[in-house]
C-alpha positions as CSV (number, residue, x, y, z in Angstrom):
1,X,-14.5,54.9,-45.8
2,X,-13.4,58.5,-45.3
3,X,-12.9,59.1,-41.6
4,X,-10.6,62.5,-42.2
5,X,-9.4,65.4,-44.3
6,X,-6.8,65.8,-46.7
7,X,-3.7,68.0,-45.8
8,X,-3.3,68.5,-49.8
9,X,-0.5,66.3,-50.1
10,X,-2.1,63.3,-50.7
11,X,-1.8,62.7,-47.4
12,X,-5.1,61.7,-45.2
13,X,-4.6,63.4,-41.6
14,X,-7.4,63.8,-38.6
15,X,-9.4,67.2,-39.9
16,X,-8.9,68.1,-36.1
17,X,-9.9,71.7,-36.6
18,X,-12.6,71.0,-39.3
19,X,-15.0,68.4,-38.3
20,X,-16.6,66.5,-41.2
21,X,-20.5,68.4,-40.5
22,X,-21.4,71.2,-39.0
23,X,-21.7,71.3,-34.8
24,X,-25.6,71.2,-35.6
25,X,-25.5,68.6,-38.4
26,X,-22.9,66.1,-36.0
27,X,-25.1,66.3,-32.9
28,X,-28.4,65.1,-35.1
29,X,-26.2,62.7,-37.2
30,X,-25.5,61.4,-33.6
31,X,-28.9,61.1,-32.6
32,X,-30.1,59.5,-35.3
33,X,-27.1,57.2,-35.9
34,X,-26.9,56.3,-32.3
35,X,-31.1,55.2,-32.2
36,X,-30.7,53.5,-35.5
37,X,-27.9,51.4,-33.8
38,X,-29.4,50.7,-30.5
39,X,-32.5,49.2,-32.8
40,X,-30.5,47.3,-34.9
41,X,-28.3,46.0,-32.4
42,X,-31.4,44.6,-30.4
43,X,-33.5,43.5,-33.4
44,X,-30.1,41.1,-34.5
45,X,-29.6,40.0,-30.6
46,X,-33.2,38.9,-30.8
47,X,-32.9,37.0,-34.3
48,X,-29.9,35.6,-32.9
49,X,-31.6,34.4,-29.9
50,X,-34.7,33.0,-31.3
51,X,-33.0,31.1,-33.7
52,X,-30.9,29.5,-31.4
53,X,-34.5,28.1,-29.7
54,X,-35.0,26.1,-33.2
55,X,-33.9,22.4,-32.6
56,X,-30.7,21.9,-33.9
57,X,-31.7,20.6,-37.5
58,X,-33.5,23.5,-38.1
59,X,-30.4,26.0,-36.9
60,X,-28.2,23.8,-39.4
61,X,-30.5,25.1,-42.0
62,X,-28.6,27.5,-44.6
63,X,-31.3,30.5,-44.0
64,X,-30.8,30.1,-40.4
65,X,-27.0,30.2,-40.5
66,X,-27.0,32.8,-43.2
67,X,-29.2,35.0,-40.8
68,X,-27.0,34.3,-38.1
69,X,-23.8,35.7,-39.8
70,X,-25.9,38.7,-40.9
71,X,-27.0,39.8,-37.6
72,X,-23.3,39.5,-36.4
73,X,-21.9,41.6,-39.3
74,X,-24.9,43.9,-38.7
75,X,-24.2,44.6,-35.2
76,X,-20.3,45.4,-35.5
77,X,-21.7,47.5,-38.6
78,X,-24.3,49.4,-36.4
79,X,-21.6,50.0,-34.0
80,X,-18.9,50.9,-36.4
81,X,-21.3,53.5,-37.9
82,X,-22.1,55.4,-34.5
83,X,-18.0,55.6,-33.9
84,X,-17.6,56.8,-37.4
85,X,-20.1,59.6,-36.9
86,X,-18.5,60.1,-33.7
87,X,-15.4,60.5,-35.1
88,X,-16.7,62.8,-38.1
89,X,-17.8,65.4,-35.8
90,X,-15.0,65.4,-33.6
91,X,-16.9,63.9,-30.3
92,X,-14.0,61.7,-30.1
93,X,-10.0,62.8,-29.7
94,X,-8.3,61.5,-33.3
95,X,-4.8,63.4,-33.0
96,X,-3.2,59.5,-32.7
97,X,-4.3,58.8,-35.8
98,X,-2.4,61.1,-38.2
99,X,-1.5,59.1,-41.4
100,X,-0.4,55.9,-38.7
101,X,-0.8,52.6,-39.0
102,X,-3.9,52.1,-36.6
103,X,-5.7,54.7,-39.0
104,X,-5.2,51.8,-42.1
105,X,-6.0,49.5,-39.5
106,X,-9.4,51.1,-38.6
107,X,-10.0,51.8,-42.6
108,X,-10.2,47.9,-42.7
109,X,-11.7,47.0,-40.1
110,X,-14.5,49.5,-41.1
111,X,-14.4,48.3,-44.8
112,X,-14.3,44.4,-43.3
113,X,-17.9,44.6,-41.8
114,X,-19.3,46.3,-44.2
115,X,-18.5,44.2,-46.9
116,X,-19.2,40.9,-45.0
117,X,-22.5,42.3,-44.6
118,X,-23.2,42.9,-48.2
119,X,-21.7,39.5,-49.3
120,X,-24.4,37.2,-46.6
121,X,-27.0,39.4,-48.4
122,X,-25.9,38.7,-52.0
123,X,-25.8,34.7,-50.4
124,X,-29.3,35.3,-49.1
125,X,-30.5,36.5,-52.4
126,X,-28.6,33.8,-54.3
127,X,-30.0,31.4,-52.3
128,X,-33.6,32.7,-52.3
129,X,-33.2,32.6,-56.4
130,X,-31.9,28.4,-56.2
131,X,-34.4,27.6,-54.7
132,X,-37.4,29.3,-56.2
133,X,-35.4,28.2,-59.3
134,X,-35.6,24.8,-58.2
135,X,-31.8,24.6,-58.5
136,X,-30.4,21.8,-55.9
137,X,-26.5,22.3,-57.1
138,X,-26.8,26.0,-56.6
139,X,-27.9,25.5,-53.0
140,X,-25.5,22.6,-52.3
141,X,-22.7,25.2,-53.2
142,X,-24.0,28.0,-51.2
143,X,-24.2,25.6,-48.2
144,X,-20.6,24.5,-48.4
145,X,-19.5,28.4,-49.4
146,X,-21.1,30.5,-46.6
147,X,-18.0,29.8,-44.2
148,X,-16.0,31.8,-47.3
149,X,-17.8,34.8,-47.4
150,X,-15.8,36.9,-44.3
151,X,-12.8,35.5,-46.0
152,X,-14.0,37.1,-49.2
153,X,-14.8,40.2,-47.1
154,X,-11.0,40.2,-46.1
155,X,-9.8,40.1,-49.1
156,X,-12.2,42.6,-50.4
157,X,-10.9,45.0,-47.2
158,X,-7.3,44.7,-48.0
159,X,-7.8,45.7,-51.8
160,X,-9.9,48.6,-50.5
161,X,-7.0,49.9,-48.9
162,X,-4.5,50.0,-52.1
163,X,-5.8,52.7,-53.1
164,X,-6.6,55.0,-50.3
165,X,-6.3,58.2,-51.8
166,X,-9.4,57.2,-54.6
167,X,-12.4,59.6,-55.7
168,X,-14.8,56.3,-55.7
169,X,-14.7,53.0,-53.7
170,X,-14.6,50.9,-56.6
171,X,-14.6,47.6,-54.6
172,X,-17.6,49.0,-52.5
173,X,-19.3,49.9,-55.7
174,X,-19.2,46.5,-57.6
175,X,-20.5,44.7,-54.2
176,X,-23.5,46.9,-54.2
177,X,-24.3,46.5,-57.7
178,X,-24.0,43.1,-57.4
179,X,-26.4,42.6,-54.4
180,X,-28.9,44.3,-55.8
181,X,-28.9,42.6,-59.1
182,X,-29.4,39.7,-57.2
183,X,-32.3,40.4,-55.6
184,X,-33.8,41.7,-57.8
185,X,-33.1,38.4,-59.9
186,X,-34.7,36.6,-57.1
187,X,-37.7,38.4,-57.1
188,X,-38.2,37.6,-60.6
189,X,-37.2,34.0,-60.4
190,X,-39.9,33.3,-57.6
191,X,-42.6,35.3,-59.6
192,X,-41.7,33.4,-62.5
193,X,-42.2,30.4,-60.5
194,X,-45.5,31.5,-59.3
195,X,-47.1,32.0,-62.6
196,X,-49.9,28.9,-62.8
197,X,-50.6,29.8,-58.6
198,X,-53.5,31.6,-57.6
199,X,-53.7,35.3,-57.7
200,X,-53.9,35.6,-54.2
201,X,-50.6,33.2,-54.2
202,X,-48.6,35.6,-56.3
203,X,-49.9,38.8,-54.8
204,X,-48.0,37.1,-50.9
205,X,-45.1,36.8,-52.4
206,X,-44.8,40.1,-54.6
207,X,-45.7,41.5,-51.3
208,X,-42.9,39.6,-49.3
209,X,-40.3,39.6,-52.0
210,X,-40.2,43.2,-53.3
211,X,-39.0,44.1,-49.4
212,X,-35.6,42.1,-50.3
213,X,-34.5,44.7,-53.2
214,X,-35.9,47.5,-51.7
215,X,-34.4,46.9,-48.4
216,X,-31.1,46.5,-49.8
217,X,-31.1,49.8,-51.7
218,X,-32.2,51.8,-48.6
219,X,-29.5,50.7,-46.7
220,X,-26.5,51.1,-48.8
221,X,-28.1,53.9,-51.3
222,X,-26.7,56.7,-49.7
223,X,-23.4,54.5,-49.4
224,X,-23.2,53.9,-53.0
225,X,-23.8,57.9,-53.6
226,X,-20.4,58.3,-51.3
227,X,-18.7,55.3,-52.8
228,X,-19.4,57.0,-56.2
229,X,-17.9,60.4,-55.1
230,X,-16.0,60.1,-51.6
231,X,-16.7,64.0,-51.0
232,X,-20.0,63.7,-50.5
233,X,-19.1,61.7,-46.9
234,X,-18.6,65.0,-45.6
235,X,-22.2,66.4,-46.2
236,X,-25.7,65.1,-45.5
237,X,-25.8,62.4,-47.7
238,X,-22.8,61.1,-45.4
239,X,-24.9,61.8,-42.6
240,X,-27.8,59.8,-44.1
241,X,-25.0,57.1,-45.6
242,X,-24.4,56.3,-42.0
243,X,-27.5,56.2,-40.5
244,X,-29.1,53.9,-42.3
245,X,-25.8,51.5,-42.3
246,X,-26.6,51.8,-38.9
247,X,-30.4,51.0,-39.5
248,X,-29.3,47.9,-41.6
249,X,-29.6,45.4,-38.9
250,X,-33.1,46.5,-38.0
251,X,-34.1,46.2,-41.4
252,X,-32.9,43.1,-42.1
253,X,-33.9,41.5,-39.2
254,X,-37.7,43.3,-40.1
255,X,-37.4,41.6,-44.0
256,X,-35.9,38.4,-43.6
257,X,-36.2,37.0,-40.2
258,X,-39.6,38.0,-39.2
259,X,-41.8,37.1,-42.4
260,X,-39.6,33.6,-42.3
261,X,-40.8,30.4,-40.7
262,X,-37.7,30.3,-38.8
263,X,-39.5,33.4,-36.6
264,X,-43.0,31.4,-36.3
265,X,-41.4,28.2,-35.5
266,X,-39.3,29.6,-33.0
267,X,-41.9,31.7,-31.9
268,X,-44.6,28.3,-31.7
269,X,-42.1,26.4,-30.2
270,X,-42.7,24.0,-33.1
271,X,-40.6,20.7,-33.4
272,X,-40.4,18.8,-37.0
273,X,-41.1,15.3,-37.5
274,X,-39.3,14.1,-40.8
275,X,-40.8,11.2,-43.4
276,X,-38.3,8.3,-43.3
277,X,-36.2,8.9,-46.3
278,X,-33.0,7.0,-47.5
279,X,-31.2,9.8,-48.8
280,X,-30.0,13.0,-47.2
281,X,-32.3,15.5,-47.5
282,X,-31.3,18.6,-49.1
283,X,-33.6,21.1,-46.6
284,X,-32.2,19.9,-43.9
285,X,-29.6,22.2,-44.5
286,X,-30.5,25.1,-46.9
287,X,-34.3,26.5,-47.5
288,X,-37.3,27.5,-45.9
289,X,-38.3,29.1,-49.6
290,X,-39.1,26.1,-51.6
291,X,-39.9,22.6,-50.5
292,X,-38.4,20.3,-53.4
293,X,-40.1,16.7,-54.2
294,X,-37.7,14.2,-51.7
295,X,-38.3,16.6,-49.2
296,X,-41.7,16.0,-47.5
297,X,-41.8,17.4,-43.8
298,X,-44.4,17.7,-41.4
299,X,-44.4,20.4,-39.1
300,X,-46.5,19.8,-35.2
301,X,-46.3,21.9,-32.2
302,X,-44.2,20.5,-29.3
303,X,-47.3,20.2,-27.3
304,X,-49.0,18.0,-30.1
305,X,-50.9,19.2,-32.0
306,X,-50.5,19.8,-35.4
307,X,-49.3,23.2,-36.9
308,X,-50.1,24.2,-40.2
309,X,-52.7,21.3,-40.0
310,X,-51.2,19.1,-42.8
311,X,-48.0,17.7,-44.8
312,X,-46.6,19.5,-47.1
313,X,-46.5,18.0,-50.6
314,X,-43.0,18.3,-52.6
315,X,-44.9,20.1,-55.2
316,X,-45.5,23.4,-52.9
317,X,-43.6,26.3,-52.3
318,X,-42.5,27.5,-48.5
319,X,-43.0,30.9,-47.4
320,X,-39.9,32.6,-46.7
C-alpha cells in the first residue's frame, strides 16, 4: 500500500508538499470513499447482528461464521480506506511518519485487513465449490481451517513488507488471482451440478452465483491495477482502488448475506427442528448451499407453523 512519495533515494517519506491527487480529486476521493464506508460499515453491523438472532446451531454454521469474520475484516477495511485517502490528500498531518517505524507499522496493519478479507472470500468460495461438489472432507477441512485464515493474513502482511520499495505487490497479486479463480470455479461446480434440474432451477442459480465473481472483481479490480503497477495509486485509478475497497463490505453483505437463508431465517425468526440421527451431522456446522443425504432438516417458524411447507430431501440442493 503506497501511503507516500519517494525522496529518490529509495527511501519512502510523507509527500507533505505533494499530496497524492489533486485538491479537487482528494476532496471527491473523500466523498465518495467516506459514503462507501459509512454503507459498508452499517450493511456488516447489520449482517453481524442478524446473524447473531440465529439459534446457536445455526450461528456455528461455517457460512455463518465465515460471514461473520468477513464483515469484521470489511469494516476495519472500510475504515482503513477513508484514512488512507485522508492521508493521500493531505487532510491529515503525516510529518511523524518519515521513513519510522509506525509508518511499517501502519503498511501492515493496512496490508493485514486487506488480505484477511480476500482470504474469508477465497474460504467462502471454496466452500461454496465443496459443497455444490458434494465434497464432505473439503468442507470438514474448511471448518477446522477458518480460525487460520487472519494468521495467514499475518504472515502474508509481514512478507508484504520485505520488500517495500517494489513496482508490484506481488503477495497482493497472487491473493487476488487466486480468489477469483475460485469463484469462478464455484460457479461452474454448482452449474455443473445443476445440469439434470429444471431450466428455471439453473437459470436461480446462474443468477445468484455469477454475483460471487463479479463481486469479487469489482472490489479489488482497481486494486489489482495498483498492485500491478504501484504508481498508479497516485492517480484515479487509486482513487477508484479505494473506494470500492471501501464499498467491499456493502457488497459483500448485498451478495452473500442477503440472498442466503441465514438472512430469511433470521429475518422469519425461524427455529430448526433436526431428524434424530446417530451421527454428527455435517450441516450443522458448514453449508446452507447443498443439503447432503444424512442431513435431512426441517425448517418451521417459531410461532408454528411451518416454513418452506415441507422436509427437505437429502437429494436437494439449498439456496445460498
Amino acid at each position: 500500500v503506497v501511503i507516500c512519495g519517494s525522496n529518490g533515494n529509495d527511501h519512502l517519506v510523507p509527500s507533505l508538499d505533494a499530496p497524492m491527487w489533486s485538491k479537487e480529486t482528494a476532496r471527491l476521493a473523500v466523498l465518495l470513499v467516506g459514503n462507501a464506508a459509512v454503507f459498508s460499515t452499517v450493511s456488516c453491523f447489520y449482517v453481524i447482528c442478524m446473524i447473531l438472532r440465529l439459534p446457536k446451531r445455526l450461528r456455528a454454521k461455517l457460512f455463518a461464521r465465515q460471514l461473520i469474520y468477513m464483515a469484521v475484516f470489511d469494516i476495519a477495511l472500510a475504515g482503513l480506506s477513508m484514512y488512507w485517502v485522508l492521508l493521500g490528500g493531505l487532510f491529515v498531518h503525516q510529518s511523524h511518519w518519515a521513513d519510522t517505524p509506525t509508518l511499517h507499522f501502519a503498511r501492515g496493519v493496512w496490508s493485514f485487513f486487506e488480505y484477511a478479507s480476500i482470504l474469508v472470500e477465497l474460504h467462502i468460495a471454496l466452500g461454496i465449490a465443496c459443497s455444490w461438489a458434494r465434497w464432505e472432507d473439503g468442507l470438514w477441512a474448511l471448518d477446522g481451517s477458518l480460525c487460520v485464515t487472519p494468521v495467514l493474513a499475518l504472515v502474508c502482511a509481514i512478507a508484504s513488507l520485505f520488500d517495500p520499495h517494489a513496482k508490484a505487490e506481488y503477495v497482493g497479486l497472487v491473493l487476488i488471482i487466486l480468489t477469483f479463480a475460485s469463484s469462478g470455479l464455484a460457479y461452474v461446480i454448482a452449474l455443473c451440478a445443476m445440469r439434470r434440474s429444471t431450466h428455471a432451477a439453473i437459470r436461480s442459480i446462474q443468477r445468484r452465483l455469477w454475483f460471487y465473481p463479479v463481486n469479487f472483481w469489482l472490489s479489488f479490480g482497481f486494486k489489482f491495477a495498483c498492485d500491478l503497477n504501484t504508481d498508479l495509486f497516485g492517480t484515479t485509478v487509486g482513487v477508484l482502488a479505494a473506494l470500492f475497497l471501501a464499498l467491499n463490505g456493502f457488497l459483500n453483505g448485498a451478495t452473500y448475506f442477503f440472498h442466503s437463508r441465514l438472512h430469511h431465517g433470521a429475518a422469519r425468526g425461524v427455529a430448526t427442528q433436526c431428524v434424530d440421527s446417530g451421527e454428527i451431522r455435517l450441516a450443522n456446522i458448514v453449508s446452507f448451499h447443498a443439503i447432503f443425504p444424512h442431513d435431512i432438516e426441517q425448517v418451521i417458524e417459531i410461532s408454528g407453523s411451518t416454513f418452506a411447507g415441507s422436509v427437505f430431501a437429502g437429494s436437494t440442493f439449498g439456496a445460498p
